[in-house]
C-alpha positions, 0 to 999 in steps of 0.5 A: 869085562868089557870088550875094545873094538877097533871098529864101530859099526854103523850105528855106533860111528853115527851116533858119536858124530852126531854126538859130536857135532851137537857138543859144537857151539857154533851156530850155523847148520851142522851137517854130516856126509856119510859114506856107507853100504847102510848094512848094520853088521855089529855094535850095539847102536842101530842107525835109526838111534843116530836119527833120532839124535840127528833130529834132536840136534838138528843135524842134517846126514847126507848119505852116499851109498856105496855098494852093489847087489851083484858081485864086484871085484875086492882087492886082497893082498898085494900078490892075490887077485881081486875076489868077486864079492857081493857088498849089499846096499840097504838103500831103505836105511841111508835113504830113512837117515837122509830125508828124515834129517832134510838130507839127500841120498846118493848112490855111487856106482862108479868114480865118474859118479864120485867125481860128480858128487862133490859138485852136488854137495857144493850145490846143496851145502854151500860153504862161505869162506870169509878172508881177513886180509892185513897189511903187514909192515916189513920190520925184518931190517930192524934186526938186520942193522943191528947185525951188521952194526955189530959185525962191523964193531967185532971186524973194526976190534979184531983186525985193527987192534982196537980194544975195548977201554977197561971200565973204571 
């Protein structure tokens, strides 16, 4: 019997987004930003599976490392106070995914860091949006006559007796 999971480990989350990206028949550079502490803690998939893919299908993983070697507070519940835990960073494995697909690694300490990194990655992913204007004619008075023209027939019949000639 097979067991669901609410969560994919690293591996595993990988591999379908890469997965998914290689379905997509678009032609232009499929890249992938994730966000992890790079730990593997369960699932079945191991990242360097998801690389190998990523290779394959030419997908580009940039990674953003999330994590600290030393104790950081983590909000619990709403009435408890943060605990101070310790959320590991295995930079090795985000840096391996980056630089074997022609991504780059980031390490974000801080939400000034956050902040900056948006910028970074418009740097180095580029995006081309292209508008399509139109001039668009107004016809909404169209409909507007007609619905006053026959406001006008139902007021002239209601309040001056006028009725309508029976048909022959």
């Amino acid at each position: 019997a097979a067991s669901t999971r609410f969560a994919l480990s690293l591996g595993d989350a990988l591999l379908a987004s890469v997965q998914r990206l290689a379905a997509q028949s678009s032609t232009s550079q499929k890249v992938l930003i994730l966000f992890s502490d790079g730990t593997r803690t369960a699932g079945h998939q191991h990242p360097f599976r998801a690389l190998s893919a990523a290779q394959t299908h030419a997908v580009r993983i940039h990674t953003v490392g999330i994590g600290r070697n030393e104790p950081v507070p983590f909000p619990g519940a709403v009435t408890e106070t943060p605990k101070l835990v310790r959320l590991p960073l295995d930079e090795t494995t985000l840096r391996k995914l980056a630089t074997d697909t022609g991504g780059t690694f980031f390490h974000v300490r801080s939400a000034q860091d956050l902040a900056g990194l948006t910028e970074q990655l418009n740097d180095l992913e580029p995006t081309r949006v292209i508008q399509y204007a139109q001039e668009r004619t107004a016809l909404y008075w169209i409909p507007l006559v007609g619905a006053l023209f026959s406001a006008l027939i139902a007021y002239r019949s209601l309040y001056w007796g006028i009725t309508p000639m029976p048909l022959r």
